[in-house]
PyMOL Python script that loads the backbone (N, CA, C, O; Angstrom):
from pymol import cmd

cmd.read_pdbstr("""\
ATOM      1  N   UNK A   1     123.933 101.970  99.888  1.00  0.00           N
ATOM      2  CA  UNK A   1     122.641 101.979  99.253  1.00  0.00           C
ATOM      3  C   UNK A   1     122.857 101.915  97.742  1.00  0.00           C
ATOM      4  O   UNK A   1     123.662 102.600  97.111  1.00  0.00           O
ATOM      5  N   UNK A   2     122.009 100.980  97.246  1.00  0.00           N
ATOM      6  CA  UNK A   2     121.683 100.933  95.621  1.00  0.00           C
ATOM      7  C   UNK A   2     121.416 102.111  95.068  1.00  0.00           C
ATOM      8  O   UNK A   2     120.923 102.980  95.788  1.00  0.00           O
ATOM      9  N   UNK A   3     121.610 102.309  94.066  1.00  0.00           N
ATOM     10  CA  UNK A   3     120.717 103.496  93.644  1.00  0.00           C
ATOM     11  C   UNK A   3     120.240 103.288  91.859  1.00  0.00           C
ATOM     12  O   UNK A   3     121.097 102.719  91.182  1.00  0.00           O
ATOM     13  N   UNK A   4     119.199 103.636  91.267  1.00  0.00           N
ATOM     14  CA  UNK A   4     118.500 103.288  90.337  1.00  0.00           C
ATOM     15  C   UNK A   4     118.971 104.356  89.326  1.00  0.00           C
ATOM     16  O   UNK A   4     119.134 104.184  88.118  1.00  0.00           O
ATOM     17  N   UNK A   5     119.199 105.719  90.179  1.00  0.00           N
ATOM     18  CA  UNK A   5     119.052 106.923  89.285  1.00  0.00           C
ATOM     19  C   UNK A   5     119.869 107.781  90.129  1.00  0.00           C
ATOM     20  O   UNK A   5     120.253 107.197  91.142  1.00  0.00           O
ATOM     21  N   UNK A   6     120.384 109.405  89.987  1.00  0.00           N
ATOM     22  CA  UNK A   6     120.671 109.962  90.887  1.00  0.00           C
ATOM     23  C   UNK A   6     121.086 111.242  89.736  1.00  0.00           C
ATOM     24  O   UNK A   6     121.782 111.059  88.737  1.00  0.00           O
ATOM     25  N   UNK A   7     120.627 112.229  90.048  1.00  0.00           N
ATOM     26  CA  UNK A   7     119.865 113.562  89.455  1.00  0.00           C
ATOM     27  C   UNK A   7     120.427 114.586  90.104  1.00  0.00           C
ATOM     28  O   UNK A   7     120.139 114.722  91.293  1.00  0.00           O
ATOM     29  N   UNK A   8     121.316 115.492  89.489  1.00  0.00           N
ATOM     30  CA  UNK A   8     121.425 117.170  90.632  1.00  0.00           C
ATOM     31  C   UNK A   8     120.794 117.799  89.476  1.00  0.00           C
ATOM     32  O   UNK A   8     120.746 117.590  88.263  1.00  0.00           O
ATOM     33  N   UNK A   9     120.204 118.874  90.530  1.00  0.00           N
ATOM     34  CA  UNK A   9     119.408 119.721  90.219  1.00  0.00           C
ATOM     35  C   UNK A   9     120.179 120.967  90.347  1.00  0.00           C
ATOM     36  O   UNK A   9     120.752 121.118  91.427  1.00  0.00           O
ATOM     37  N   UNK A  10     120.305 121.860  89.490  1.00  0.00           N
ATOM     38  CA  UNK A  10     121.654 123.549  89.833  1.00  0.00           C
ATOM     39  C   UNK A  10     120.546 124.584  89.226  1.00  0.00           C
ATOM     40  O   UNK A  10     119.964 124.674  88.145  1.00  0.00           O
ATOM     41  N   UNK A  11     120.540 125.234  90.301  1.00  0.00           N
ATOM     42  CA  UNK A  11     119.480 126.312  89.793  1.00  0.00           C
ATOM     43  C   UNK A  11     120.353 127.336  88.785  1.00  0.00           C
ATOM     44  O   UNK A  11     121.571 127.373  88.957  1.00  0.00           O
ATOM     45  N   UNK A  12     119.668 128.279  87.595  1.00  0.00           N
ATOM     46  CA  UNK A  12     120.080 128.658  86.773  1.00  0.00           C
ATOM     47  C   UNK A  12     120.432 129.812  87.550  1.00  0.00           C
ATOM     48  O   UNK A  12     121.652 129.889  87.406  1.00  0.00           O
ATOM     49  N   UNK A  13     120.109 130.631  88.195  1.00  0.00           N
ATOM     50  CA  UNK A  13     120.558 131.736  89.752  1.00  0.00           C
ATOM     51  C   UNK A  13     121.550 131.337  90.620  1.00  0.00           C
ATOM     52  O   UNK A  13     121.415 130.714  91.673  1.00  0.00           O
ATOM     53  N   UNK A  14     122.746 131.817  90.004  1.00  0.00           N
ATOM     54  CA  UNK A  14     123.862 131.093  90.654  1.00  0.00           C
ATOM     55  C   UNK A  14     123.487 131.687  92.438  1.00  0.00           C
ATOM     56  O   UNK A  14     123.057 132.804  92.726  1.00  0.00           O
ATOM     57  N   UNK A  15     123.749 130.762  93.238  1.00  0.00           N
ATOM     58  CA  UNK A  15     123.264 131.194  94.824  1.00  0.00           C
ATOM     59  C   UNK A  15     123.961 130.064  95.326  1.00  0.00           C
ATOM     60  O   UNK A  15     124.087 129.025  94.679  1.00  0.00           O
ATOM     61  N   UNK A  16     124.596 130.314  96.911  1.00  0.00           N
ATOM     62  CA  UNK A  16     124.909 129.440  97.677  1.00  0.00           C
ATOM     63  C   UNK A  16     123.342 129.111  98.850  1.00  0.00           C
ATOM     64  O   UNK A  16     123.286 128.570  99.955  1.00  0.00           O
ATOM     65  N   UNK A  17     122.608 129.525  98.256  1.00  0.00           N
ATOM     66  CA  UNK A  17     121.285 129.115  99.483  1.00  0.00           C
ATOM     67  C   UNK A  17     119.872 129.337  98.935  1.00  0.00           C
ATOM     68  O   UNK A  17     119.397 130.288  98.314  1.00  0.00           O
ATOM     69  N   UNK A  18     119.370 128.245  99.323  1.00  0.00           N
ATOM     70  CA  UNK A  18     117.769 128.660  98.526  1.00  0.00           C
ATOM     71  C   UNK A  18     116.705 129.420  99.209  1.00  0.00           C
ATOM     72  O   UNK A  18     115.504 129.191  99.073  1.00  0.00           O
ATOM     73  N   UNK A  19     117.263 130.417 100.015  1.00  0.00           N
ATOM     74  CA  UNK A  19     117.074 131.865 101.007  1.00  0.00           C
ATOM     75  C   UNK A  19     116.584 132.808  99.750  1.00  0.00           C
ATOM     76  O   UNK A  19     115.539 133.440  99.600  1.00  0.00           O
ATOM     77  N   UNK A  20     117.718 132.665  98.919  1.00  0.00           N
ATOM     78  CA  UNK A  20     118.015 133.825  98.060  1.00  0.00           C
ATOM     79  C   UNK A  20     116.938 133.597  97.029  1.00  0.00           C
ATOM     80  O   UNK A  20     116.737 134.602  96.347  1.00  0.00           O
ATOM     81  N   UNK A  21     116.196 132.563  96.729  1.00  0.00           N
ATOM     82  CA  UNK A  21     115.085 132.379  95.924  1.00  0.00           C
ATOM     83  C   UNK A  21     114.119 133.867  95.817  1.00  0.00           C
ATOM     84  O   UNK A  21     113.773 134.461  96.839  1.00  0.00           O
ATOM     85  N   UNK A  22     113.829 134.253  94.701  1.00  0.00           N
ATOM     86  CA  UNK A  22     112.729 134.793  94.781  1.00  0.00           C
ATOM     87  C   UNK A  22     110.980 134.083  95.153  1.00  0.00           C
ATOM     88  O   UNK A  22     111.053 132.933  95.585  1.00  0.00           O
ATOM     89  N   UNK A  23     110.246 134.363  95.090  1.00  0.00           N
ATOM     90  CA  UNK A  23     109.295 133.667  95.685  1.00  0.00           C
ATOM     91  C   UNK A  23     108.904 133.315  94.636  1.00  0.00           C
ATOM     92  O   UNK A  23     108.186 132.348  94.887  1.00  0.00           O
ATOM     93  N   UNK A  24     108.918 133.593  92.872  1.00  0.00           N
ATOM     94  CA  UNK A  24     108.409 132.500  91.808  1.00  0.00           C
ATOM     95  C   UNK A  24     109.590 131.516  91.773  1.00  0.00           C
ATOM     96  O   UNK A  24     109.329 130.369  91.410  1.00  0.00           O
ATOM     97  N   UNK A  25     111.011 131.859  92.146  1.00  0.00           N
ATOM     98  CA  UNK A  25     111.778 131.168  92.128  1.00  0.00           C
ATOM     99  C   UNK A  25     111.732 130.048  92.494  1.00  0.00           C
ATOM    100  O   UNK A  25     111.911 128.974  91.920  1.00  0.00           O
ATOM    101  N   UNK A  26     111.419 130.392  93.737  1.00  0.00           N
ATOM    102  CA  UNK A  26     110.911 128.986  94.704  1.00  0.00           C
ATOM    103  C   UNK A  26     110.017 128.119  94.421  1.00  0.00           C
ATOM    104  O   UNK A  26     110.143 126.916  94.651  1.00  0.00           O
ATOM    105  N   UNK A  27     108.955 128.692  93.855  1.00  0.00           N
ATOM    106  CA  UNK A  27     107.809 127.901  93.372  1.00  0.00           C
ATOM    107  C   UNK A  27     108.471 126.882  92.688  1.00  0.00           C
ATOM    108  O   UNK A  27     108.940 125.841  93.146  1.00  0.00           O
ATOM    109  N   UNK A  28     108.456 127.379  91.307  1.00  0.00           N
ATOM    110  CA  UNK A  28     109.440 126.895  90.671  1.00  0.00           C
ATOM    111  C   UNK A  28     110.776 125.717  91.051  1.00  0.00           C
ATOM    112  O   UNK A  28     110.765 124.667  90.408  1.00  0.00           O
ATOM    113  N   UNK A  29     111.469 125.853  91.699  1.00  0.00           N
ATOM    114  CA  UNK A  29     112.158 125.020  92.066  1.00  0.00           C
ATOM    115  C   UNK A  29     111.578 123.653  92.807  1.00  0.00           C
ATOM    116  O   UNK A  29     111.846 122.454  92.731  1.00  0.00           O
ATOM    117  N   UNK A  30     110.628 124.474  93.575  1.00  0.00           N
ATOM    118  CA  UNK A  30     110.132 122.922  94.721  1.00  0.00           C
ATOM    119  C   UNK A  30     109.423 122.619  94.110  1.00  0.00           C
ATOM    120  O   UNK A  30     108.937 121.581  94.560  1.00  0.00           O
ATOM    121  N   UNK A  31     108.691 123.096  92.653  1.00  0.00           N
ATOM    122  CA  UNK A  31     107.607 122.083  91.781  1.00  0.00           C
ATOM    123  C   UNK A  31     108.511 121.288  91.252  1.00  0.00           C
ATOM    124  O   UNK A  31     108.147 120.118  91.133  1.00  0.00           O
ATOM    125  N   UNK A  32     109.865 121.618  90.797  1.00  0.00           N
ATOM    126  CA  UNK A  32     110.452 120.182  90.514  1.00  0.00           C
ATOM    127  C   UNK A  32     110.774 119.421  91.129  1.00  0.00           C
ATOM    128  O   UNK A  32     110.411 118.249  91.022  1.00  0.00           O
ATOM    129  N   UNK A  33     111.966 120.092  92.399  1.00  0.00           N
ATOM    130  CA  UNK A  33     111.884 118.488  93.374  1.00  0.00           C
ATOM    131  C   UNK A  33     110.676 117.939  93.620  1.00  0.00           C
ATOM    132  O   UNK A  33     110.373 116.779  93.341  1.00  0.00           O
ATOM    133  N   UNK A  34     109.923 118.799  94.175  1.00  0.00           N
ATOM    134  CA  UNK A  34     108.414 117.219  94.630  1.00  0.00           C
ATOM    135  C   UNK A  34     107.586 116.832  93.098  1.00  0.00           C
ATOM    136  O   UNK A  34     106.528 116.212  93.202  1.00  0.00           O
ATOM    137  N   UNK A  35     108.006 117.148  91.914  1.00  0.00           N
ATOM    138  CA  UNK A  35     107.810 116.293  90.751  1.00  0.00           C
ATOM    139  C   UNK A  35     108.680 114.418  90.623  1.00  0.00           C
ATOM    140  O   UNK A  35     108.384 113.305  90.187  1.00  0.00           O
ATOM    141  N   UNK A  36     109.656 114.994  91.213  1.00  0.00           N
ATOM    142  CA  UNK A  36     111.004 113.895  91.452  1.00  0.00           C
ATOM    143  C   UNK A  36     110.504 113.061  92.857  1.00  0.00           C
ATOM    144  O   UNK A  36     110.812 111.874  92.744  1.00  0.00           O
ATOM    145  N   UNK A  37     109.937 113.304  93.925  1.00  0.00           N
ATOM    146  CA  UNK A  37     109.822 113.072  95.021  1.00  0.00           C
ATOM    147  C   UNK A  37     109.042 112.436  95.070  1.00  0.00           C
ATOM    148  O   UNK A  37     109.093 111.581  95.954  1.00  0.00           O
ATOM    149  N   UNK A  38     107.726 112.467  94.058  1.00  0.00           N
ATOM    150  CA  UNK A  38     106.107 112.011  93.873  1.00  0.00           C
ATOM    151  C   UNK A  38     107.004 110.595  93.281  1.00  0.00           C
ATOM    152  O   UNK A  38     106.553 109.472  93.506  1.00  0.00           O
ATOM    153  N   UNK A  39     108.489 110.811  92.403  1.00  0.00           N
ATOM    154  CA  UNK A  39     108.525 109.166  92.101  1.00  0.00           C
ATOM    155  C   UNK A  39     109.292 108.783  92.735  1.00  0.00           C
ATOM    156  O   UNK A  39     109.919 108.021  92.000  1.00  0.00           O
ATOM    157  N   UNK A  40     109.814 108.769  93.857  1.00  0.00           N
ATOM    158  CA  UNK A  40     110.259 108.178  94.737  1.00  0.00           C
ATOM    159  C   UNK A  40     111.454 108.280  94.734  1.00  0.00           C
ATOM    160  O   UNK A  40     112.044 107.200  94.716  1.00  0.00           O
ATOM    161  N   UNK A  41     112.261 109.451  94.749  1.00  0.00           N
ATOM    162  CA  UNK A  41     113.463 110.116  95.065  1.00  0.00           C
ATOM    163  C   UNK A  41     113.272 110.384  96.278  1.00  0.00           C
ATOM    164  O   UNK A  41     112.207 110.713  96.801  1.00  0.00           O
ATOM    165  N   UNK A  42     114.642 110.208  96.932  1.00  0.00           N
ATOM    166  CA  UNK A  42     115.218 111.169  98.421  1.00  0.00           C
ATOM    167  C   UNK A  42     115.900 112.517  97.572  1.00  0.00           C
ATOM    168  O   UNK A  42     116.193 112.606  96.380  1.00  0.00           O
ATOM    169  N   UNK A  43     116.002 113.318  98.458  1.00  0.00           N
ATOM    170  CA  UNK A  43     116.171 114.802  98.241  1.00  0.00           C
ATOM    171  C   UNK A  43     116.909 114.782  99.089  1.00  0.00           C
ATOM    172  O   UNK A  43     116.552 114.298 100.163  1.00  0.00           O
ATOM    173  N   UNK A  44     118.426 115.382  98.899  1.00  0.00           N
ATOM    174  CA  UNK A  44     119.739 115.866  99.392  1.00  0.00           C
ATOM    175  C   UNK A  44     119.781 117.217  99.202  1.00  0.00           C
ATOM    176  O   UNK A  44     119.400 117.848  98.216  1.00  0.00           O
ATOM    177  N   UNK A  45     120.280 117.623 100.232  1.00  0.00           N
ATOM    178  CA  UNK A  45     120.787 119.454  99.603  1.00  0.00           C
ATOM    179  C   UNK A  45     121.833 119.740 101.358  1.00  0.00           C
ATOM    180  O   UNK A  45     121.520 119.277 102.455  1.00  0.00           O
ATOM    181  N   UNK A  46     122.626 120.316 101.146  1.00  0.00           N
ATOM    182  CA  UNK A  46     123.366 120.714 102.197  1.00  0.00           C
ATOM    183  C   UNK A  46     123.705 122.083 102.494  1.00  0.00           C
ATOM    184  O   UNK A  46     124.309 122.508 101.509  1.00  0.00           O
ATOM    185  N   UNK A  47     123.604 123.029 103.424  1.00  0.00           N
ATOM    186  CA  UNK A  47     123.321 124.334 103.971  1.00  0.00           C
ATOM    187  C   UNK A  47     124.402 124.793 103.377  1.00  0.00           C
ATOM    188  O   UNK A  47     125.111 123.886 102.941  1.00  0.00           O
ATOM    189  N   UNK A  48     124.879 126.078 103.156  1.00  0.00           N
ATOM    190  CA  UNK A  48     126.274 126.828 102.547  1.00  0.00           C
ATOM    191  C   UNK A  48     127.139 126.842 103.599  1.00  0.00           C
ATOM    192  O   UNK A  48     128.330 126.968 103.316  1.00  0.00           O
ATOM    193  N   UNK A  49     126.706 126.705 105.190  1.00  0.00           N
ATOM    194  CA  UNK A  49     127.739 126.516 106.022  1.00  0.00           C
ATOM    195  C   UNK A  49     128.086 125.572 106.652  1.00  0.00           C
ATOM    196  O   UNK A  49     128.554 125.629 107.789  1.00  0.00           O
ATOM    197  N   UNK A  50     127.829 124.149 105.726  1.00  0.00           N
ATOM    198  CA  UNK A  50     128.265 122.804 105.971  1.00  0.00           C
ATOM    199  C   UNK A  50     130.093 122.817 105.869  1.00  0.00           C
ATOM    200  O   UNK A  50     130.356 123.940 105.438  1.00  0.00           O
ATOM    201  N   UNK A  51     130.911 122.339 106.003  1.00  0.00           N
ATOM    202  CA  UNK A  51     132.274 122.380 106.230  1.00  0.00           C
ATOM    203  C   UNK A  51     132.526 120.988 105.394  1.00  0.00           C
ATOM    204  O   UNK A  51     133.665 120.692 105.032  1.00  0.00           O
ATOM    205  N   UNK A  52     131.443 120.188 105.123  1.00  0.00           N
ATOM    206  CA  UNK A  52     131.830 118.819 104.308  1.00  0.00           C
ATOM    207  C   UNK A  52     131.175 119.486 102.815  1.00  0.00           C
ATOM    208  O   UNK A  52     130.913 118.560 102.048  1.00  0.00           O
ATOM    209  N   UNK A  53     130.904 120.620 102.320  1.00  0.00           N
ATOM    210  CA  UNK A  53     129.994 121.207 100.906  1.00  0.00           C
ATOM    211  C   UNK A  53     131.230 121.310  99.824  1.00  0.00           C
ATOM    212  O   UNK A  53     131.815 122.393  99.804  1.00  0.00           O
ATOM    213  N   UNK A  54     131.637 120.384  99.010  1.00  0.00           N
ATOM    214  CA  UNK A  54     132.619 121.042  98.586  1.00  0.00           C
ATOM    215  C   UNK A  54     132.455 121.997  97.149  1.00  0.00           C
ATOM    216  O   UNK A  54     133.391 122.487  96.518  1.00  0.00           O
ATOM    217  N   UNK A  55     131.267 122.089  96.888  1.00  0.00           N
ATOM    218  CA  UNK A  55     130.995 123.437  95.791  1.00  0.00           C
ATOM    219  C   UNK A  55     129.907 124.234  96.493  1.00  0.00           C
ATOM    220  O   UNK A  55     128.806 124.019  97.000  1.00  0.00           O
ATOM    221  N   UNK A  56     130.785 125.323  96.270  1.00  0.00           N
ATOM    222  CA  UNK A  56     129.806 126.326  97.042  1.00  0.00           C
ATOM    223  C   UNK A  56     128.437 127.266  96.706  1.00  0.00           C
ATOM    224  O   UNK A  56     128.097 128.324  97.237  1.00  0.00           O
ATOM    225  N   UNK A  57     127.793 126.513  95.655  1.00  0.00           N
ATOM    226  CA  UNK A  57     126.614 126.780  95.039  1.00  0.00           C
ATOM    227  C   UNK A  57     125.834 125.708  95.366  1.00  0.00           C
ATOM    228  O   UNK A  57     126.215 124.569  95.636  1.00  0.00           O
ATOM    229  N   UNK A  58     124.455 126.241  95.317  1.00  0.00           N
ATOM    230  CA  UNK A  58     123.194 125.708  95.881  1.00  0.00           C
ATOM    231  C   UNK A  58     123.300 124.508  94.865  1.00  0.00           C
ATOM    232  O   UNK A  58     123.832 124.738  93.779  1.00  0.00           O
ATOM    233  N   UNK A  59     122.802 123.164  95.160  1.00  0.00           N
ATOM    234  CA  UNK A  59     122.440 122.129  94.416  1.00  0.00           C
ATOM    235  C   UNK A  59     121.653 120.949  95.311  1.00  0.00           C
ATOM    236  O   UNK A  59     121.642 120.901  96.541  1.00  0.00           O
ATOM    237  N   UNK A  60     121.057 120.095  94.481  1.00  0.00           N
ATOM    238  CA  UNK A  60     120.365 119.543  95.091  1.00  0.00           C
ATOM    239  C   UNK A  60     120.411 117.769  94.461  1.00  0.00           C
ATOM    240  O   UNK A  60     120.598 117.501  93.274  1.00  0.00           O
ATOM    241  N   UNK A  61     120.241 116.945  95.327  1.00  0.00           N
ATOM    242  CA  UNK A  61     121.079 115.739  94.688  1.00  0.00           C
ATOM    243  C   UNK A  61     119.371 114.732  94.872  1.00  0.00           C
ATOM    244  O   UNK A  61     118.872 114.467  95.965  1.00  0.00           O
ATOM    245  N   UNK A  62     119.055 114.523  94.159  1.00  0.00           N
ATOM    246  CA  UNK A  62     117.505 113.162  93.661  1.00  0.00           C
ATOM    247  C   UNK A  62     118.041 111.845  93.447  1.00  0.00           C
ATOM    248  O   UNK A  62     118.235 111.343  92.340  1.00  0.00           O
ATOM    249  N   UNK A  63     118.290 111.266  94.654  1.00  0.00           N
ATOM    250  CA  UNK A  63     118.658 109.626  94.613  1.00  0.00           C
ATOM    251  C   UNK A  63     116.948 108.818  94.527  1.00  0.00           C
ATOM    252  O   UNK A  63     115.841 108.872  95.063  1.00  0.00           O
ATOM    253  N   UNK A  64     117.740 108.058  93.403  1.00  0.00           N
ATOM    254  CA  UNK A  64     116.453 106.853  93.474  1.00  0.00           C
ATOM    255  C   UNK A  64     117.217 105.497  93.762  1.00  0.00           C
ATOM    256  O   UNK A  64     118.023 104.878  93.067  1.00  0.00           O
ATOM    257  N   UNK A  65     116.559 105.173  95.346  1.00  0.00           N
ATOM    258  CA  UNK A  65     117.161 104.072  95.627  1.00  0.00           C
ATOM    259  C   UNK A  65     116.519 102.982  95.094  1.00  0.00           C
ATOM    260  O   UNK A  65     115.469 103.071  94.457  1.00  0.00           O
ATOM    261  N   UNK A  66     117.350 101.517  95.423  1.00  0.00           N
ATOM    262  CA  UNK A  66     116.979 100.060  94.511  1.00  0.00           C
ATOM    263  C   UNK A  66     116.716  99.764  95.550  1.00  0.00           C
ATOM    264  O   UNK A  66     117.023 100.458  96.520  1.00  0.00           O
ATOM    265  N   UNK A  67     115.952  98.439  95.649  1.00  0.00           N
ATOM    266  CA  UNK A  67     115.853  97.425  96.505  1.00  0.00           C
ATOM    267  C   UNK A  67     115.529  97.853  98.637  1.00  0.00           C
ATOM    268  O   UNK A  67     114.720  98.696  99.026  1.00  0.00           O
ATOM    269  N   UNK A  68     116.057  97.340  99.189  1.00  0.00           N
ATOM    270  CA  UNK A  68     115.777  97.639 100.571  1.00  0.00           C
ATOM    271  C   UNK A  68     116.938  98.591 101.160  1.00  0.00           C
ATOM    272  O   UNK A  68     118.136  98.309 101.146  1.00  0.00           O
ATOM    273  N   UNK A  69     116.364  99.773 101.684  1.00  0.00           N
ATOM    274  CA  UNK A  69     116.937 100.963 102.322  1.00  0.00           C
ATOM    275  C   UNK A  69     117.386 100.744 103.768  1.00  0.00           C
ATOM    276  O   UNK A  69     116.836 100.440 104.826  1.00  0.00           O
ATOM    277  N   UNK A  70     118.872 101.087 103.272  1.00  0.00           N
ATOM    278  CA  UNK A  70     119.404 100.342 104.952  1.00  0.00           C
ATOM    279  C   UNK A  70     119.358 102.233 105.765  1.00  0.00           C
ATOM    280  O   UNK A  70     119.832 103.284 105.335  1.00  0.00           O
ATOM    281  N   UNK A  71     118.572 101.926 107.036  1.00  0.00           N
ATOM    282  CA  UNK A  71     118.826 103.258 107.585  1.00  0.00           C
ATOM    283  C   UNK A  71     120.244 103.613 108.431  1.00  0.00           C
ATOM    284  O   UNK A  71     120.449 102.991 109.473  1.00  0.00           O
ATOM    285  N   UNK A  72     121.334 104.736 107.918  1.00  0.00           N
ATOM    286  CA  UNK A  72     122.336 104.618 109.051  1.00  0.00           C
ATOM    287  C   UNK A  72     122.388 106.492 108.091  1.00  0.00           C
ATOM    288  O   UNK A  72     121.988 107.008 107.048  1.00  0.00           O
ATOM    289  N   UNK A  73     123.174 106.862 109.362  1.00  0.00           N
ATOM    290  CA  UNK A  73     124.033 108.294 108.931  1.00  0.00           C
ATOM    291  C   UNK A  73     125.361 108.178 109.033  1.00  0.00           C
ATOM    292  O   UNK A  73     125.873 107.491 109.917  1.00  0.00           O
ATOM    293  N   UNK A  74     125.929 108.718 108.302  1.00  0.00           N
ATOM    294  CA  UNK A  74     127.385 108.810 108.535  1.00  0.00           C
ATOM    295  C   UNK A  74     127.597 110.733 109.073  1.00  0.00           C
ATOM    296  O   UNK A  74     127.059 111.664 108.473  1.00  0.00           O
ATOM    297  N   UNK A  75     128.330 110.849 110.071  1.00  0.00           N
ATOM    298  CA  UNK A  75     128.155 112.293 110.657  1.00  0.00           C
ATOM    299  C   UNK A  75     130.563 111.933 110.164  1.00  0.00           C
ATOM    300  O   UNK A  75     131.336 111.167 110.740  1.00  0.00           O
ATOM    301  N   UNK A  76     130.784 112.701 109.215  1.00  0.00           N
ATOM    302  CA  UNK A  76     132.095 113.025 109.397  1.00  0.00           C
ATOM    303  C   UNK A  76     132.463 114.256 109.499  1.00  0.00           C
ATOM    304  O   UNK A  76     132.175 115.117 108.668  1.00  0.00           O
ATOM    305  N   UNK A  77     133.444 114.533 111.007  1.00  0.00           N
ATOM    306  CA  UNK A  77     134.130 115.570 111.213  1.00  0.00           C
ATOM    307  C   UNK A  77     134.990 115.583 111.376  1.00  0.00           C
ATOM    308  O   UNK A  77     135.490 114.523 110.999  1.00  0.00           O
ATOM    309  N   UNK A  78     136.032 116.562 112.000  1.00  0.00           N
ATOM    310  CA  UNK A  78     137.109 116.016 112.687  1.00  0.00           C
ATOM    311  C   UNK A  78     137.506 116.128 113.822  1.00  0.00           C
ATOM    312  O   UNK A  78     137.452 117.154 114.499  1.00  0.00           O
ATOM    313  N   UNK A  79     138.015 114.913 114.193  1.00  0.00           N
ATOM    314  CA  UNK A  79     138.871 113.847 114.100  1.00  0.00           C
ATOM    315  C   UNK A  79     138.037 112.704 113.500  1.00  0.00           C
ATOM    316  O   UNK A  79     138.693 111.870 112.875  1.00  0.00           O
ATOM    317  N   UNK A  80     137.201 112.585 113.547  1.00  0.00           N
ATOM    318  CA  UNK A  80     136.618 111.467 113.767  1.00  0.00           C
ATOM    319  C   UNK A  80     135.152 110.999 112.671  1.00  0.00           C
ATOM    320  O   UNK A  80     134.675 111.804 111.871  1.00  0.00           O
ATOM    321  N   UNK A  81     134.773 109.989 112.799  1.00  0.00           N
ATOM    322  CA  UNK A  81     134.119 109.862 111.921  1.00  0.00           C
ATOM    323  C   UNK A  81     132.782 108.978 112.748  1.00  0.00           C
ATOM    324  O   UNK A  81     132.881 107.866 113.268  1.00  0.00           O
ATOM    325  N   UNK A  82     131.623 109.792 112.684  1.00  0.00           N
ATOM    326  CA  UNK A  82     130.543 108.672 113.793  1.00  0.00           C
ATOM    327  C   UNK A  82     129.169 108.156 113.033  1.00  0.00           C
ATOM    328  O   UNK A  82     128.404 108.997 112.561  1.00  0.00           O
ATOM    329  N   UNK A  83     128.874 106.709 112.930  1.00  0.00           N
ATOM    330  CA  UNK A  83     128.129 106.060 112.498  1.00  0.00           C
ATOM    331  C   UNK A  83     127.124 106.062 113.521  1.00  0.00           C
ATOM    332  O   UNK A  83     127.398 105.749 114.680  1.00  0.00           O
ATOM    333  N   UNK A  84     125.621 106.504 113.038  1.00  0.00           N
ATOM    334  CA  UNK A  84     124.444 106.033 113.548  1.00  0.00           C
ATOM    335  C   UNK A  84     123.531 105.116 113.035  1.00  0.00           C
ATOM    336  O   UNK A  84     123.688 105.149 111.815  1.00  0.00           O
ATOM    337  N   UNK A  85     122.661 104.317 113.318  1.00  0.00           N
ATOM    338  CA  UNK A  85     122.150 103.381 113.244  1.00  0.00           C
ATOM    339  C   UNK A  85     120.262 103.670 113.518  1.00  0.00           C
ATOM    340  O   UNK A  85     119.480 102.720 113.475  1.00  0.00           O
TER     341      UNK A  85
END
""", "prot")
cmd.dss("prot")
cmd.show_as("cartoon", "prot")
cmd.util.cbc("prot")
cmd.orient("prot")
């Protein structure tokens, strides 16, 4: 995928999970992603007990894709590595 732009977001509350938000916290936080979202960002973020996370603080990744969005996942574990479509 193209991408136009691509944005992390690190909350100033160092945290591995956005659990730990206080509730203005939160506000706060999701008024910016869906500020980013309203322009047509995808929103990434991966759980603290992902095994592919390789920093272990909360962050959040705002891709702005270009042109036509090919849909596939890539799922890598191990051994193996599995493409969906």
């Amino acid at each position: 995928m193209k991408t136009d732009d691509h944005l992390l977001v690190v909350p100033k509350k160092h945290t591995d999970k956005l659990a730990d938000f206080t509730a203005p916290e939160s506000v706060e936080f999701m008024g910016i992603i869906g500020s980013y979202e309203s322009q047509g960002y995808n929103i990434y973020a991966r759980a603290p007990q992902t095994v592919s996370k390789s920093v272990m603080h909360q962050h959040t990744h705002l891709i702005k894709p270009v042109g036509k969005v090919h849909r596939f996942i890539f799922f890598i574990g191990k051994p193996y590595i599995r493409f969906m479509r």
